[in-house]
N, CA, C and O atoms as a GROMACS GRO file, in nm:
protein
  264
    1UNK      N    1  -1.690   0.831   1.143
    1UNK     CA    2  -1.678   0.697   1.094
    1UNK      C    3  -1.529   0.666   1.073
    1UNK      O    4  -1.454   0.748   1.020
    2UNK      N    5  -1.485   0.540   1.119
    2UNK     CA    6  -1.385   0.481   1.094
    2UNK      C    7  -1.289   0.422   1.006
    2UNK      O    8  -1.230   0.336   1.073
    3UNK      N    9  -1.254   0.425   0.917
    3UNK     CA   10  -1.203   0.306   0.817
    3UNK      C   11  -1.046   0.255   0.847
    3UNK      O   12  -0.985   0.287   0.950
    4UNK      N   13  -0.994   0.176   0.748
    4UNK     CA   14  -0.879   0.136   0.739
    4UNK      C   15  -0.779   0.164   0.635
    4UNK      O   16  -0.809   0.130   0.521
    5UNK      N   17  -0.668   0.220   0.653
    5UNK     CA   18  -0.601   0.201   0.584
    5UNK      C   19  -0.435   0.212   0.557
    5UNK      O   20  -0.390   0.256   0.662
    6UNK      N   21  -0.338   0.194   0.472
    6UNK     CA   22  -0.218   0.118   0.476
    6UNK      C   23  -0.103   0.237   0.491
    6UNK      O   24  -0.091   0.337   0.419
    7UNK      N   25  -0.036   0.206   0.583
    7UNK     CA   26   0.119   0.279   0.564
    7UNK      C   27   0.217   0.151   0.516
    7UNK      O   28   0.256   0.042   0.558
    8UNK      N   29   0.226   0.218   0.430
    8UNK     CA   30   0.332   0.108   0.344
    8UNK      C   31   0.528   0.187   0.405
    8UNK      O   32   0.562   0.302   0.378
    9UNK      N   33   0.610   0.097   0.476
    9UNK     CA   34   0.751   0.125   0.472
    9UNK      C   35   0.835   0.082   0.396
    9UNK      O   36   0.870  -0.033   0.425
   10UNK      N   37   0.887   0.129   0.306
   10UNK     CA   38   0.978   0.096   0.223
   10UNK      C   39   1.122   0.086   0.287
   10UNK      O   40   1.168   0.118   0.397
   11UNK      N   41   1.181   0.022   0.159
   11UNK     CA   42   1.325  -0.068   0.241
   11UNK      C   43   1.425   0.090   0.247
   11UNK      O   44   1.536   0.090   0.300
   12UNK      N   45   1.377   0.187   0.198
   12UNK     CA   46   1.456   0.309   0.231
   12UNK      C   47   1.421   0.373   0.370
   12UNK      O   48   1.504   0.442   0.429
   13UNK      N   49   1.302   0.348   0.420
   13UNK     CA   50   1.256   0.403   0.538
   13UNK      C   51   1.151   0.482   0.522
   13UNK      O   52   1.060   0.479   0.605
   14UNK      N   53   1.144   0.587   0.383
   14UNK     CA   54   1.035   0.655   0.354
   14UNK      C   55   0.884   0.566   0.372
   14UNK      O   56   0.868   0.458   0.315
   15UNK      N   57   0.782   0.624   0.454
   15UNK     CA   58   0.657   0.574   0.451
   15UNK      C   59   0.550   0.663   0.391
   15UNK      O   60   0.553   0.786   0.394
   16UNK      N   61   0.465   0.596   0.341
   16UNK     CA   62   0.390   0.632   0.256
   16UNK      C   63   0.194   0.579   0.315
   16UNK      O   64   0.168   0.479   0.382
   17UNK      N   65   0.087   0.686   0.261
   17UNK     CA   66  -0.009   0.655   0.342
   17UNK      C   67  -0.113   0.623   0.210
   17UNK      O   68  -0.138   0.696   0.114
   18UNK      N   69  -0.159   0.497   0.238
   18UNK     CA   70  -0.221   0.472   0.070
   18UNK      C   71  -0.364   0.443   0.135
   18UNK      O   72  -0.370   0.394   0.248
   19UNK      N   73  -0.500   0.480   0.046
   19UNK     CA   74  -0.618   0.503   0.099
   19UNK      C   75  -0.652   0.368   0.078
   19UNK      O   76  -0.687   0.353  -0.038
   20UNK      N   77  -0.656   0.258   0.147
   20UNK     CA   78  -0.629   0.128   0.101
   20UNK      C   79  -0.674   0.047   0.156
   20UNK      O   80  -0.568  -0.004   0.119
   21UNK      N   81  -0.742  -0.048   0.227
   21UNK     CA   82  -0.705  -0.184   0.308
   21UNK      C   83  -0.586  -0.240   0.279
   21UNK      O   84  -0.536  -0.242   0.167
   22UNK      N   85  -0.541  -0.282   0.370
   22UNK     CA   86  -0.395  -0.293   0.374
   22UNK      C   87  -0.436  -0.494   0.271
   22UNK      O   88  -0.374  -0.542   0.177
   23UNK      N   89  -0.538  -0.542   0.337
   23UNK     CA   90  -0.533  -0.711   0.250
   23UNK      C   91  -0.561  -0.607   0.076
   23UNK      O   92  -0.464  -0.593   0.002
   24UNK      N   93  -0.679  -0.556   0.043
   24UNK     CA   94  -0.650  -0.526  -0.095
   24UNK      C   95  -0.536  -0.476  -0.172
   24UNK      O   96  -0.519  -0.486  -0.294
   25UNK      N   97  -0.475  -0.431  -0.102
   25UNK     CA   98  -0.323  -0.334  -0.121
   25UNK      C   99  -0.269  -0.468  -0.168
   25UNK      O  100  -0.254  -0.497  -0.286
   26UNK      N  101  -0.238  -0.564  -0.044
   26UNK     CA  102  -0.128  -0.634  -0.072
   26UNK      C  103  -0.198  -0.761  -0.198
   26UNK      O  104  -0.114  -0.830  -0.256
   27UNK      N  105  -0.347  -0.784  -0.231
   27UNK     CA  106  -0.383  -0.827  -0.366
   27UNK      C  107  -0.376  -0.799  -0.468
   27UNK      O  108  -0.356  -0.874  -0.563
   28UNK      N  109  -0.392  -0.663  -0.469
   28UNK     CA  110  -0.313  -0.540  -0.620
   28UNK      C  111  -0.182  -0.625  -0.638
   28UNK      O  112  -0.158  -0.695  -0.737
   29UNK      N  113  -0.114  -0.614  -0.550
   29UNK     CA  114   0.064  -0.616  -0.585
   29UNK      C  115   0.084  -0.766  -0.604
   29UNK      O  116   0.198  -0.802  -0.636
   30UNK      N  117  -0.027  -0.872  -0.586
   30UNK     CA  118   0.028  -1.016  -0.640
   30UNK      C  119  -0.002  -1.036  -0.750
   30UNK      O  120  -0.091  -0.954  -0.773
   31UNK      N  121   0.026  -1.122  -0.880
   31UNK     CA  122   0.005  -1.201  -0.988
   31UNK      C  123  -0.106  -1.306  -0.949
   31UNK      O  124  -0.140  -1.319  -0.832
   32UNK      N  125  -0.155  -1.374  -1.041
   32UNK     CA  126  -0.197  -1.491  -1.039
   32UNK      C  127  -0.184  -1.593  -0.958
   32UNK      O  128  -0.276  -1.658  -0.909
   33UNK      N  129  -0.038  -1.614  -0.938
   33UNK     CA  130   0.010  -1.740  -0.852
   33UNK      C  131   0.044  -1.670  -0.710
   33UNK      O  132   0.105  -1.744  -0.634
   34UNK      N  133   0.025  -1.584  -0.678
   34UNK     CA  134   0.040  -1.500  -0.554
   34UNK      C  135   0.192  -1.445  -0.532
   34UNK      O  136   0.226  -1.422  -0.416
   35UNK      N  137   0.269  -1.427  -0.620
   35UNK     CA  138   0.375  -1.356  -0.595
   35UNK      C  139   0.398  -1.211  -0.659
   35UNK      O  140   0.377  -1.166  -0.772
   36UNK      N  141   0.454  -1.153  -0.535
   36UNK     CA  142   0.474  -1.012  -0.590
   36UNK      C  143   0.543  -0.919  -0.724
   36UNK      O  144   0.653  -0.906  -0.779
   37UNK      N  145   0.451  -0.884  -0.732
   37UNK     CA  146   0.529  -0.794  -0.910
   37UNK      C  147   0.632  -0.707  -0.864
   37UNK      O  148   0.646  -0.636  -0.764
   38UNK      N  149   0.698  -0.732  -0.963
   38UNK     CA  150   0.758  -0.618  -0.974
   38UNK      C  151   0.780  -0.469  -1.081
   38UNK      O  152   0.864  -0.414  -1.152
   39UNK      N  153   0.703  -0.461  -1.053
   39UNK     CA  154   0.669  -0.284  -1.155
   39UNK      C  155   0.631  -0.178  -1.046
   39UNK      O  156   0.592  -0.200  -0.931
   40UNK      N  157   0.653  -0.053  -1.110
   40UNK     CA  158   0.590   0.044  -1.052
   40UNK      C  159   0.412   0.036  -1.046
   40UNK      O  160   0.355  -0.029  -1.133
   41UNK      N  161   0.320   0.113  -0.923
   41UNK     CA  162   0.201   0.111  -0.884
   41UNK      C  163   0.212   0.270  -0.855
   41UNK      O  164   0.302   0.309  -0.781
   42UNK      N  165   0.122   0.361  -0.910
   42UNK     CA  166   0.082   0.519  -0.916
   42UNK      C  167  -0.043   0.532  -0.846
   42UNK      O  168  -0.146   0.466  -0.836
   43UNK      N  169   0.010   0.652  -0.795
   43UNK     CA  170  -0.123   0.637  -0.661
   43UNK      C  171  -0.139   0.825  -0.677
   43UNK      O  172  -0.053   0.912  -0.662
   44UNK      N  173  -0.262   0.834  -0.706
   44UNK     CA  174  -0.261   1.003  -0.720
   44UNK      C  175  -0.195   1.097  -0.795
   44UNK      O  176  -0.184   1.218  -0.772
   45UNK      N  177  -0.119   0.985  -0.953
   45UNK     CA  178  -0.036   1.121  -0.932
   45UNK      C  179   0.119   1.154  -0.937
   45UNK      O  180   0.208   1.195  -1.011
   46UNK      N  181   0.091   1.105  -0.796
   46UNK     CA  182   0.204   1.156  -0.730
   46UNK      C  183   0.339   1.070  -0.700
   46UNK      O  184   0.459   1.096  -0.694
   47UNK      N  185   0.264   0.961  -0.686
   47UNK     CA  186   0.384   0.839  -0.640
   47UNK      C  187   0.403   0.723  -0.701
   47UNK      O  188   0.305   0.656  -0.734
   48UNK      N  189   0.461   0.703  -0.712
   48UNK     CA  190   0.498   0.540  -0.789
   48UNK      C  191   0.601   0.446  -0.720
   48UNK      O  192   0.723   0.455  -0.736
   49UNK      N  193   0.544   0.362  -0.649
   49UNK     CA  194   0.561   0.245  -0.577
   49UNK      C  195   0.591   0.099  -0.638
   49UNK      O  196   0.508   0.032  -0.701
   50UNK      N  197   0.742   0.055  -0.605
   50UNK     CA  198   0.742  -0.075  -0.640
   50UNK      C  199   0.728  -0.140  -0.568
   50UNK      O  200   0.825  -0.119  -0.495
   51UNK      N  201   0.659  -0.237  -0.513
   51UNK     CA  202   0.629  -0.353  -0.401
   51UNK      C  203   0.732  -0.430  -0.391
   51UNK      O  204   0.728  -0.490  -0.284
   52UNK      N  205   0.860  -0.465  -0.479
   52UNK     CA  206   0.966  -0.527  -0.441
   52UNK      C  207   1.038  -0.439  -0.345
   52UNK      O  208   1.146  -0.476  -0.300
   53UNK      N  209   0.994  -0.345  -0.317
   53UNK     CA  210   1.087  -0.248  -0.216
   53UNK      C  211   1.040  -0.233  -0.058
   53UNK      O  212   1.098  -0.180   0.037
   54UNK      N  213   0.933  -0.291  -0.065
   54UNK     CA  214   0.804  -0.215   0.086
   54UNK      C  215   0.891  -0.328   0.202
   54UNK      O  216   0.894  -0.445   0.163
   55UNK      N  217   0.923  -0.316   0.265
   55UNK     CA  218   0.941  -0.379   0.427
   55UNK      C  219   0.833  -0.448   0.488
   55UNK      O  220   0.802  -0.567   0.488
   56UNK      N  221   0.775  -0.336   0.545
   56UNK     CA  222   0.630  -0.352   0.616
   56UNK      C  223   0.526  -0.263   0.545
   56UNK      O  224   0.548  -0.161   0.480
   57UNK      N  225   0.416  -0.319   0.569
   57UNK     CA  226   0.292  -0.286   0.581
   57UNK      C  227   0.184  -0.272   0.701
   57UNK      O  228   0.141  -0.369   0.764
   58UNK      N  229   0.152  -0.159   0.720
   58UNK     CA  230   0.048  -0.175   0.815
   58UNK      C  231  -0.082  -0.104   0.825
   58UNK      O  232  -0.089   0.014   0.791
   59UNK      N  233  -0.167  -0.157   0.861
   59UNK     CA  234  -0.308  -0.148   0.922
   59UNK      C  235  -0.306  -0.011   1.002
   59UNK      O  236  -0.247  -0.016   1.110
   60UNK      N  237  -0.360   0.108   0.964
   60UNK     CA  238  -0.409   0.202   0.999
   60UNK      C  239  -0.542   0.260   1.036
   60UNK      O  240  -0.602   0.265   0.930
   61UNK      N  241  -0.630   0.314   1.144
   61UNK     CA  242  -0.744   0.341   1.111
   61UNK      C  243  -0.748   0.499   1.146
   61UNK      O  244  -0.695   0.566   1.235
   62UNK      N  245  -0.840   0.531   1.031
   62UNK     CA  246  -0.832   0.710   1.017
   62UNK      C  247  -1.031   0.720   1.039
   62UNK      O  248  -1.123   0.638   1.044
   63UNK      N  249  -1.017   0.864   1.047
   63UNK     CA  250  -1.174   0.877   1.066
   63UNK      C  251  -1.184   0.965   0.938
   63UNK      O  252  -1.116   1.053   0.884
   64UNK      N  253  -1.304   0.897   0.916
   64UNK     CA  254  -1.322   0.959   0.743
   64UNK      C  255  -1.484   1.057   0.782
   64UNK      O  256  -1.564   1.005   0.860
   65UNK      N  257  -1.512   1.172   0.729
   65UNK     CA  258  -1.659   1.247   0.701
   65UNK      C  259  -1.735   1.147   0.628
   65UNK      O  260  -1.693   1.085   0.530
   66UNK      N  261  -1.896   1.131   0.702
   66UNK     CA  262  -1.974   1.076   0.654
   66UNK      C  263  -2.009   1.187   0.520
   66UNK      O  264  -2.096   1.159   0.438
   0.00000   0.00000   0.00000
């Protein structure tokens, strides 16, 4: 089985692989009025992501175990 999900590039170049839809990803990171926050976002743990930093985003599809 198929799914989707986001490699986020940051304005440093480092990319990052978030278990995500890339449209929910980028709804997390808006406010109310649809503009992007700026705070850190923790993902596992491990990482902490500010969305004022990401470049691109993109649409990935991985095969996941039923």
């Amino acid at each position: 089985m198929k799914t989707l999900h986001t490699r986020l590039i940051m304005d440093s170049g480092k990319e990052y692989i978030i278990e995500k839809h890339p449209e929910d990803l980028i709804a997390s990171y808006e406010n109310q009025m649809g503009v992007i926050v700026n705070k850190f976002f923790h993902y596992k743990g491990l990482i902490a992501i500010n969305p004022a930093h990401i470049s691109s985003i993109e649409g990935i599809e991985v095969e996941i175990e039923d």
